[in-house]
C-alpha positions in Angstrom: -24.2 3.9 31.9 -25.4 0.6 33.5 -24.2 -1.6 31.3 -22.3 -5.1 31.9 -18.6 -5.3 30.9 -19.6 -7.8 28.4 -22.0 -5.1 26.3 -19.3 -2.5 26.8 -16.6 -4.6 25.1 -19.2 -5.0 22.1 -19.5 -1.9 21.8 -15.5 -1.9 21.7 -15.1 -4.9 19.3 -17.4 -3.0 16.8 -14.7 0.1 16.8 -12.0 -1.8 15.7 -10.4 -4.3 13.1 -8.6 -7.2 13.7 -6.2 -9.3 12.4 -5.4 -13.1 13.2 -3.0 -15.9 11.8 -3.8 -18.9 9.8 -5.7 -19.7 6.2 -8.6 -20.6 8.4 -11.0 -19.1 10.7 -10.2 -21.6 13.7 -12.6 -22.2 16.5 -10.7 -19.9 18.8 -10.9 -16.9 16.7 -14.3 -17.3 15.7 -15.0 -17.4 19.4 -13.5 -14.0 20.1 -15.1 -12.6 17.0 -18.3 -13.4 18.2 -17.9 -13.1 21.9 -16.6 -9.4 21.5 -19.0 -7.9 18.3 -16.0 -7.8 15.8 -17.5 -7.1 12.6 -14.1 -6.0 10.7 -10.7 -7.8 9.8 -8.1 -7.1 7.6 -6.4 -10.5 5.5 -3.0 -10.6 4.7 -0.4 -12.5 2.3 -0.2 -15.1 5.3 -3.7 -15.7 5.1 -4.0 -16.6 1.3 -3.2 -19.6 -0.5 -5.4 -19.6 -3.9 -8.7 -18.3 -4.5 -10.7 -21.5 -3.5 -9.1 -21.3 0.2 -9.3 -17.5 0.3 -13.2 -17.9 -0.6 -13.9 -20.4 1.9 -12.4 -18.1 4.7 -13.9 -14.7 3.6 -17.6 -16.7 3.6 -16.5 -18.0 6.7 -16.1 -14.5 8.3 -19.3 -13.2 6.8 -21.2 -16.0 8.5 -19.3 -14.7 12.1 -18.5 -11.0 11.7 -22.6 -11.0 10.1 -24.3 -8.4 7.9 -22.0 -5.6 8.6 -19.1 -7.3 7.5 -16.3 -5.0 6.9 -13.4 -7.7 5.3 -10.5 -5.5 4.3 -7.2 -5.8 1.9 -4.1 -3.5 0.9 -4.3 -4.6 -3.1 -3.0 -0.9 -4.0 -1.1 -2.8 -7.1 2.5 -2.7 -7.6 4.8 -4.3 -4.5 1.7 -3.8 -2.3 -0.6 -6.7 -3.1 -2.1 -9.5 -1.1 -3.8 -11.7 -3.7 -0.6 -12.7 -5.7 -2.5 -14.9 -8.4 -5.5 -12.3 -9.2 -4.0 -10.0 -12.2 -1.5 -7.6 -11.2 -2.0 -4.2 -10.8 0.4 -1.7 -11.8 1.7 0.8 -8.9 0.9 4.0 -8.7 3.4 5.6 -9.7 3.8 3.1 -12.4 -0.1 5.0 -13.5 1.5 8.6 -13.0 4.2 7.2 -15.8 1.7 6.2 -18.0 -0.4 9.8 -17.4 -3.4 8.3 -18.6 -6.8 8.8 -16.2 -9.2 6.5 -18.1 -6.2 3.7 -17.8 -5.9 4.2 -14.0 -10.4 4.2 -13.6 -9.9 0.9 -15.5 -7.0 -0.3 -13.1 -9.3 0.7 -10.3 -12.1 -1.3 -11.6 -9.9 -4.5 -12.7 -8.8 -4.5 -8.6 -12.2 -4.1 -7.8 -13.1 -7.0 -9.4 -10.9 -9.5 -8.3 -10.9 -8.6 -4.8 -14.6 -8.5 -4.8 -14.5 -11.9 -6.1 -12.4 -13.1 -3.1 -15.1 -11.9 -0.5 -13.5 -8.4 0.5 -15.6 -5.1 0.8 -13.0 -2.4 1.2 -9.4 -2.3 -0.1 -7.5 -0.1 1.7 -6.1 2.1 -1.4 -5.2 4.2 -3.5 -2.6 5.9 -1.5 -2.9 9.9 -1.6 0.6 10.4 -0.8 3.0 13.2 -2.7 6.3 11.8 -3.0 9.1 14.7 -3.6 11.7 12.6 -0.8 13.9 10.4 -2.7 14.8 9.2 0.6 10.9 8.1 2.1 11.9 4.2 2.9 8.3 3.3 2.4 5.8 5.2 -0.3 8.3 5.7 -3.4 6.4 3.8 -5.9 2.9 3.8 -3.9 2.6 7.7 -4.8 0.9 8.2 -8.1 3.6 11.1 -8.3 4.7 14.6 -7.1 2.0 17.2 -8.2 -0.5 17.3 -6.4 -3.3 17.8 -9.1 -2.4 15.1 -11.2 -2.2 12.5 -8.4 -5.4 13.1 -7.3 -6.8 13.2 -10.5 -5.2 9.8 -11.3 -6.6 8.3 -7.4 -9.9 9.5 -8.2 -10.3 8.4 -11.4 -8.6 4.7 -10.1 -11.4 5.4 -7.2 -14.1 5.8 -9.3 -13.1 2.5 -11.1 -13.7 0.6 -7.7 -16.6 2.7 -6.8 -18.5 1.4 -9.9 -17.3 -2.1 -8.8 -18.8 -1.9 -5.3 -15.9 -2.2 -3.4 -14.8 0.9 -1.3 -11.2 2.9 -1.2 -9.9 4.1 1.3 -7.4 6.7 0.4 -3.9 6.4 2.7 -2.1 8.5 4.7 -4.1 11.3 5.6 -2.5 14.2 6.0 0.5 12.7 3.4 3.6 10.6 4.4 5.6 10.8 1.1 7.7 13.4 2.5 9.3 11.7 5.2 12.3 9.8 5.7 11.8 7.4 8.6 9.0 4.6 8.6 6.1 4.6 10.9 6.3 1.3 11.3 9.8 1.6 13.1 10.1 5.3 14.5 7.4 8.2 14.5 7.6 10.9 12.0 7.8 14.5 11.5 6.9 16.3 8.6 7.6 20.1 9.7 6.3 22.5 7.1 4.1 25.8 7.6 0.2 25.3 7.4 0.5 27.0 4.0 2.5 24.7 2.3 1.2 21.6 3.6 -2.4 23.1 2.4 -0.6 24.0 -1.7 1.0 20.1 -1.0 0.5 17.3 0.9 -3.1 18.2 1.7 -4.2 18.8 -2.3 -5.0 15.4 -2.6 -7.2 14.5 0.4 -8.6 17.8 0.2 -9.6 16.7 -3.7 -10.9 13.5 -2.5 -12.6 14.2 0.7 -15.9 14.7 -1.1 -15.9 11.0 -2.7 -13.8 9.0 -0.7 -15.9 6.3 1.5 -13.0 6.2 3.9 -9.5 7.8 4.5 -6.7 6.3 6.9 -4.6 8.1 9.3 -1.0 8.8 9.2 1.2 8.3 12.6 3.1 11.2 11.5 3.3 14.5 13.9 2.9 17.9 11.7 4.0 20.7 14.3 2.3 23.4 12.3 -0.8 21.9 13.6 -0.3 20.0 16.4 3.2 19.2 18.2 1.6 17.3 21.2 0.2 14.4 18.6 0.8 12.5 15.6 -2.5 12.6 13.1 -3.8 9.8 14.3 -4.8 11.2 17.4 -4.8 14.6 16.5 -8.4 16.0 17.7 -6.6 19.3 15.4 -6.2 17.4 12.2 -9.2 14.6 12.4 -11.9 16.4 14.0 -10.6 20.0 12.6 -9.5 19.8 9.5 -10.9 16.7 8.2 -14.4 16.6 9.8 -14.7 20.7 10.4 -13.2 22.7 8.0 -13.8 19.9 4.7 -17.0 18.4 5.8 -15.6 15.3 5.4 -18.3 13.0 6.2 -16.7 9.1 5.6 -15.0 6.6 7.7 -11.9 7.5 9.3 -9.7 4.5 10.3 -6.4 4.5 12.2 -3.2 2.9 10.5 -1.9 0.0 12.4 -2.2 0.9 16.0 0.1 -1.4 17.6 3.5 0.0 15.0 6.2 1.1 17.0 5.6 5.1 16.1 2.6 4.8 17.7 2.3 1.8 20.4 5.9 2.5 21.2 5.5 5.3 22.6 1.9 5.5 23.8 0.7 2.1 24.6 -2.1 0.7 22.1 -5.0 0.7 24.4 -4.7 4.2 25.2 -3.4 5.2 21.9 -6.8 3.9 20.4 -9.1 5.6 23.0 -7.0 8.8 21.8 -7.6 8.2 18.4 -11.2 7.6 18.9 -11.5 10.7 21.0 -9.8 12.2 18.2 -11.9 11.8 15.5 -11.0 8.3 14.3 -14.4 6.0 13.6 -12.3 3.0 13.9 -9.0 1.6 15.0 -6.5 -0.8 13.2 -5.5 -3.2 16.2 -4.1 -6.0 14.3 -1.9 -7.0 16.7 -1.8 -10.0 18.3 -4.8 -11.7 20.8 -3.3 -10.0 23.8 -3.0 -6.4 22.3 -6.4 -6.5 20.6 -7.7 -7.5 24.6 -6.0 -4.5 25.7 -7.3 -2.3 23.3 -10.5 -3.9 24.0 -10.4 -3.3 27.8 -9.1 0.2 26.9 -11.9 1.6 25.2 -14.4 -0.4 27.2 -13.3 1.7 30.0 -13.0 5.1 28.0 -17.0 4.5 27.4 -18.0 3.6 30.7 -15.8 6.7 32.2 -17.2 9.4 29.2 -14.1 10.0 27.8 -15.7 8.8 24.6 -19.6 9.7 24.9 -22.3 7.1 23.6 -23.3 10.2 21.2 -19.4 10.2 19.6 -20.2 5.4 19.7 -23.1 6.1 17.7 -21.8 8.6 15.3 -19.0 6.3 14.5 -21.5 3.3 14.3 -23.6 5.0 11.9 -20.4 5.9 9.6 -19.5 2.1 9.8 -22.6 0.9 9.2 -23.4 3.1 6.5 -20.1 1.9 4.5 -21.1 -1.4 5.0 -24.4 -1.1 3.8 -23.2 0.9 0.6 -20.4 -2.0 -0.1 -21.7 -5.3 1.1 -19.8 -8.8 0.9 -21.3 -9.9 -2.1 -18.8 -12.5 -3.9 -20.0 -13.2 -7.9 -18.4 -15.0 -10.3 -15.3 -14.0 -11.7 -16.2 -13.4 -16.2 -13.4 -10.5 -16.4 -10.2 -12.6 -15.3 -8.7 -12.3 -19.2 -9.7 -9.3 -19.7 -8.4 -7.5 -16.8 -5.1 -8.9 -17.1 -4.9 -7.4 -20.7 -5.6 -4.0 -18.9 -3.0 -4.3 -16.1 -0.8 -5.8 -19.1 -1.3 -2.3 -20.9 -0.8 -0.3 -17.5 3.0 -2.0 -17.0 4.0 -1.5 -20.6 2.9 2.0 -20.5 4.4 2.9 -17.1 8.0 1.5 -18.2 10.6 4.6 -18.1 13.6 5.4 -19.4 16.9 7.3 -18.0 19.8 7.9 -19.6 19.2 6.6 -23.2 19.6 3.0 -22.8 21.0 1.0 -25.3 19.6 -2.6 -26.1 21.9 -5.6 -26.3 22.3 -7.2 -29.6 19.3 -10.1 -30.3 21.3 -12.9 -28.9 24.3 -11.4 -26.9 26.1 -13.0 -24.2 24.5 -10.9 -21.0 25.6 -11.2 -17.5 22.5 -10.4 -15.0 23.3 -9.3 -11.3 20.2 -9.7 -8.9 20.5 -9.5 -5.0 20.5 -12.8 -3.5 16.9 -12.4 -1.0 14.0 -11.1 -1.7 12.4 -10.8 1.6 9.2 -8.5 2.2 9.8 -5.4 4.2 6.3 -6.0 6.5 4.4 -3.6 3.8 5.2 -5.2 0.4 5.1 -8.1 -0.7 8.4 -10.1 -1.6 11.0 -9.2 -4.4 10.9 -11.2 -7.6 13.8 -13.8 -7.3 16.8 -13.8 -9.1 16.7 -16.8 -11.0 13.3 -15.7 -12.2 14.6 -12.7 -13.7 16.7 -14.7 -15.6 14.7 -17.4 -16.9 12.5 -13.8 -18.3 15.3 -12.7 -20.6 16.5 -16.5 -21.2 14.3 -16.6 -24.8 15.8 -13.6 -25.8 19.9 -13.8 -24.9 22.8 -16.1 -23.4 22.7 -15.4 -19.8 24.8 -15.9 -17.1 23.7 -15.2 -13.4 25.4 -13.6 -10.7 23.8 -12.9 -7.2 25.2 -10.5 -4.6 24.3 -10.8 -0.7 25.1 -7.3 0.5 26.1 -4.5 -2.1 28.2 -2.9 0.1 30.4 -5.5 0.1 29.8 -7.0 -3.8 33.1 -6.2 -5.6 31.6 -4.6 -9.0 35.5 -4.8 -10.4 35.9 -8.9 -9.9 33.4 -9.6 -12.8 35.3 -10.4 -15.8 35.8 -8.4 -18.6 35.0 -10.6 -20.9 32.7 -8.3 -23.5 29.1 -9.5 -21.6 26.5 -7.1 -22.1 26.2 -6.0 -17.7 22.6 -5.8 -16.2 21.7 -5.0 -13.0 18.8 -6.0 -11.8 17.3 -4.1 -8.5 14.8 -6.4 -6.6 14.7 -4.4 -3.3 13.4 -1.3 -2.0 16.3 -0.4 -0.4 18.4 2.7 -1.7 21.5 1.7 -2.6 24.7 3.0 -0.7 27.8 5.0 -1.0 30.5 1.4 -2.5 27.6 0.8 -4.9 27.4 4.3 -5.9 30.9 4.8 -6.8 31.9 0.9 -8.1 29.0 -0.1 -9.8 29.0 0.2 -14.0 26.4 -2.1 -15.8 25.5 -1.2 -19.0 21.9 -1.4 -18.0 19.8 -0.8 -14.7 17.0 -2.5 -14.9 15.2 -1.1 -11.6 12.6 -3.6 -11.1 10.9 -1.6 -7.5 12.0 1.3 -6.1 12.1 4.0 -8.9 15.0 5.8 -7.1 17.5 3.2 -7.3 17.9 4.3 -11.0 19.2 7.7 -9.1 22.2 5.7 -7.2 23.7 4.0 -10.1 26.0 5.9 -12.9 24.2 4.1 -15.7 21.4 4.4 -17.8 18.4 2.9 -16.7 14.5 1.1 -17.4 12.3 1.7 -14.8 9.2 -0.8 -14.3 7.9 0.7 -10.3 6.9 -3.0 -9.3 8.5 -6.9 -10.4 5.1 -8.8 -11.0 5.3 -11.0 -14.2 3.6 -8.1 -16.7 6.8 -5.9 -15.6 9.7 -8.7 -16.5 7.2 -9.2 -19.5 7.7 -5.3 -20.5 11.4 -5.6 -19.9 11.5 -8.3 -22.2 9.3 -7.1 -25.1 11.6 -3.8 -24.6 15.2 -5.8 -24.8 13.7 -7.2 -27.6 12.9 -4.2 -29.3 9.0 -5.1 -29.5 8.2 -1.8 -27.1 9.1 1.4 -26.5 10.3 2.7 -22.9 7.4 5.8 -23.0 6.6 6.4 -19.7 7.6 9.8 -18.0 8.4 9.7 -14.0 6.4 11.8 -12.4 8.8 12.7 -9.4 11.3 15.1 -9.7 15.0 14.5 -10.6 14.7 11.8 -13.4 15.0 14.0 -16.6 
């Protein structure tokens, strides 16, 4: 190929998606937008302030990243939002509780909407992943449960909500990370199981959805039964095998973050993107920062001039993106629904609250004492907890309470509270599991677990469960204490009758 550097990293730039600081586009990253054929970046919590802002800079990066815009968010509901002020989505799992498909294709659409509004084109959800490992640090309430039928019929039906919005999905983490224990964005997984029961499990769903989906994303997970030399994401086994070969799959394929440490860590993220790309992958995350996204630039640059990717395996993977971005243009509208979809992701939090245990409402009035972790810092997926004092302020209408914060639960001394007769809830605004002093100390009267699902699990009491802490969850809590709503959900992971 005779071409100059300059065309070869346009080429490049067009097979990946960037991310960059900042609520605005600034003149510098415009530049390397333009100057390297970027025509896809994915906006985060840091880039948002309100709509108005948010607008501004998504029209912004249609005039530079052009037609083919792809402008991409994780709003899968639940913890896992970017848009904090747009109605707020129940999690998935929070759906599986409810076990209702029409309510999740109405969720779908309701996301859909508001994101479409905003200037996106492709929301990276709904996440396909089984969860039956209490222990996963990082699905838990992302799953939309453990049996592989209902999930997908739940995605799908959220899918087709978004489809009819003209946004596309694209369903997460191809071949399924709920069963894991370690977080690809720290260490690199292994989910060891014989081809036959990943096919009856974590496959199901992806299989289901292969047919529909506009676009699935790669897990940085290593499945031996398939491939021991690679992770997914640059398995040529799982993407161009099973995915592409043996289901027809005929969508997008996009790498998870290429620069986490299970993957970058270990290979480098210039060559780990040519190898996803030889793979099967159509594009590659490379968030990163300036200097990785150069390198993974320069990498595949050089992977085209040398043949390791052919022009014929470019254009195939052009045509998929363009394709996607011809089905689901940027096309903002105005936003007529806003009421109406916070009355249906109002009905998905009250249906998805759960109970364990038999709980037992305080009288109307009593004296309650409310413990709440201190922080509620995000864990680099999620979004940040709900803070303590605003838990408080929820129940304030409805009893007399008194506030205590912990800093650490392994070191909070359960037995120091007085007994004084206060009616004792926990509040759990983490993800994290709790461990073995909170497990044997802790007695509240009521465990109000307001993320992680699981955490109801690690403490001897019984227990609401809400899977997520936006407003319409605290709101559910409160119409519950106040004996105005029924806890009717059913947890659709094992262990929790």
């Amino acid at each position: 190929m005779n071409q100059p550097p300059n065309a070869l990293r346009k080429l490049a730039g067009q097979l990946i998606m960037i991310r960059f600081p900042g609520t605005e586009l600034d003149a510098a990253t415009a530049r390397f937008l333009e100057e390297n054929g970027i025509r896809a970046v994915c906006l985060f919590r840091g880039n948002m302030t309100d709509q108005v802002q948010l607008s501004k800079l998504t029209a912004d990066l249609r005039a530079v990243l052009g037609p083919e815009a792809l402008i991409a968010i994780d709003q899968e509901g639940g913890a896992v939002v970017r848009s904090t002020w747009v109605p707020a989505p129940p999690a998935a799992m929070g759906l599986g509780a409810a076990d209702d498909t029409a309510l999740a294709h109405r969720t779908g659409a309701a996301v859909a909407r508001a994101v479409k509004v905003l200037g996106f084109n492709w929301n990276f959800a709904p996440v396909l992943d089984l969860n039956n490992n209490p222990h996963n640090p990082v699905i838990a309430e992302r799953s939309f449960g453990a049996d592989p039928q209902r999930a997908a019929q739940l995605a799908m039906a959220w899918m087709a909500g978004s489809e009819e919005e003209g946004v596309a999905c694209c369903v997460k983490h191809f071949p399924g990370h709920g069963d894991t224990s370690v977080d690809s964005h720290r260490d690199l997984p292994t989910v060891d199981k014989p081809r036959a029961e990943l096919e009856a499990f974590e496959f199901a769903p992806f299989r289901a959805a292969a047919p529909v989906a506009p676009a699935v994303m790669t897990a940085h997970i290593v499945y031996p039964a398939i491939d021991a030399a690679n992770p997914a994401t640059m398995s040529p086994a799982i993407l161009d095998g099973i995915l592409r070969r043996e289901w027809n799959y005929g969508g997008v394929i996009i790498t998870d973050v290429i620069d986490m440490h299970a993957i970058a860590g270990r290979y480098g993220a210039g060559n780990a993107a040519v190898r996803a790309l030889a793979a099967g992958a159509d594009m590659v995350m490379a968030l990163g920062t300036p200097q990785t996204q150069d390198e993974t630039l320069d990498a595949i640059a050089r992977a085209i001039a040398d043949g390791t990717i052919s022009r014929t395996q470019v254009d195939e993977r052009l045509a998929r993106l363009s394709a996607l971005a011809a089905k689901y243009p940027c096309a903002p509208r105005e936003y007529t629904e806003d009421a109406a979809d916070r009355a249906v992701m109002a009905e998905g939090w009250r249906r998805a609250l759960t109970s364990r245990g038999a709980p037992r409402r305080p009288a109307p009035g009593a004296k309650v004492r409310l413990v709440v972790r201190q922080d509620v810092v995000s864990d680099g997926v999620s979004e940040a907890g709900v803070p303590a004092a605003r838990v408080a302020d929820a129940l304030r209408h409805l009893h007399d309470v008194e506030l205590v914060t912990f800093a650490d639960a392994e070191n909070f001394d359960w037995s120091a509270l007085p007994a004084d007769g206060r009616y004792t809830i926990l509040a759990s605004t983490s993800r994290l599991r709790y461990g073995p002093h909170a497990r044997a100390t802790w007695r509240p009267d009521l465990h109000v677990a307001l993320w992680n699902p699981y955490q109801a699990l690690d403490i001897d009491a019984p227990a609401l469960m809400t899977y997520g802490f936006a407003a319409p969850a605290l709101e559910a809590v409160a119409a519950w204490l106040a004996g105005d709503l029924e806890a009717a959900g059913t947890c659709p992971v094992p262990g929790f009758a």
